[in-house]
N, C-alpha and C positions, 0 to 999 in steps of 0.2 A: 504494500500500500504506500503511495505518497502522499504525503501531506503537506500543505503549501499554509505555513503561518503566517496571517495577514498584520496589519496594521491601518488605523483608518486614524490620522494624525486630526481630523477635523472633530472626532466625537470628542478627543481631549483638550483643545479647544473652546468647543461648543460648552462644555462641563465644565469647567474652570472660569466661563465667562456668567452663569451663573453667579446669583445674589451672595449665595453662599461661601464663596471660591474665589470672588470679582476682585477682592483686594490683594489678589496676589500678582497679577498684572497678566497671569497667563489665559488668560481670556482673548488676549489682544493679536493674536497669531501664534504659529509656529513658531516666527521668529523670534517670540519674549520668553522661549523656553532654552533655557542653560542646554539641559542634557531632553534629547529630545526621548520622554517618557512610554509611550507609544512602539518605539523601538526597544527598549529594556523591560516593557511587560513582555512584547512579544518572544522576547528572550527568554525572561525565564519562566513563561510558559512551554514555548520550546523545550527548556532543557529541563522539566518537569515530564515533558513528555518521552525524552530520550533514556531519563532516569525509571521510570515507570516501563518502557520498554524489556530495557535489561528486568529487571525484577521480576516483569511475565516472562523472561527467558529467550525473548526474541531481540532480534539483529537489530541495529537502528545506527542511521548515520544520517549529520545534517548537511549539506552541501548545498551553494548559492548557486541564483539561477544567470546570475548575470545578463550575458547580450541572448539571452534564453526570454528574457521578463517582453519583450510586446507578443511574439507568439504564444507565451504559455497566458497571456492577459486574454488574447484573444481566445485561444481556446477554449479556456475555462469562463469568460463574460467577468473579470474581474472589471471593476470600477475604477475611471480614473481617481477618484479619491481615495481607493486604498492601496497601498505598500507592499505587494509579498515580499517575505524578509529570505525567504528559501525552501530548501526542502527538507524535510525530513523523508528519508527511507525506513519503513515500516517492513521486516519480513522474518522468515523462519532461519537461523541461521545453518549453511550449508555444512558447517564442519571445520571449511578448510579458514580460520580465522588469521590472517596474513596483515601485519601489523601496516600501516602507512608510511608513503616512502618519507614522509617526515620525521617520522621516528628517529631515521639516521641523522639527524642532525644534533640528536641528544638534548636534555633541558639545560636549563641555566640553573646556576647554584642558586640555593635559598637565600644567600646574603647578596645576590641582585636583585633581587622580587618581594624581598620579606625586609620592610624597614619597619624598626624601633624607635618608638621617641621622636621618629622623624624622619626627611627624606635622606 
């Protein structure tokens, strides 16, 4: 199964310009949002969903759609006012579990990524 998680940057917005929300200025576009939020639900619902995969025991990997997004818009009748942010692959895994050729490039130590006290 694929699954294309969306984002629809105008409900947040629309929500935030609200009586309730109004004094926080994010009402006023996209553009008066810092970290744009819409993209970080979609995430970690995302990876809610990748995490929940593994647990049922099945395979799952996310991967972007890139110069993929007007044909797969068309395809499926997405809206210009929504985002797909990518894909998740949903399936039975086959066995042969073959790590990513990023792998070889190794991580970075914890005392480049994990600061104390400070940057």
């Amino acid at each position: 199964m694929l699954v294309i998680p969306c984002a629809r940057p105008g409900h947040y917005v629309e929500r935030y310009a609200e009586p309730d929300k109004a004094r926080t200025g994010l009402g006023a576009g996209t553009d008066a949002w810092p970290v744009p939020y819409w993209f970080v639900d979609s995430g970690m619902a995302t990876m809610a969903m990748l995490l929940q995969a593994v647990d049922e025991g099945l395979g799952a990997c996310f991967f972007g759609i890139f110069e993929h997004e007007p044909a797969v818009r068309v395809a499926l009748g997405i809206p210009d006012d929504v985002a797909p942010v990518g894909t998740i692959a949903l399936g039975r895994p086959d066995g042969d579990d073959r790590p990513s050729r990023s792998t070889r490039r190794g991580r970075r130590s914890l005392d480049e990524i994990v600061h104390r006290g400070g940057w």
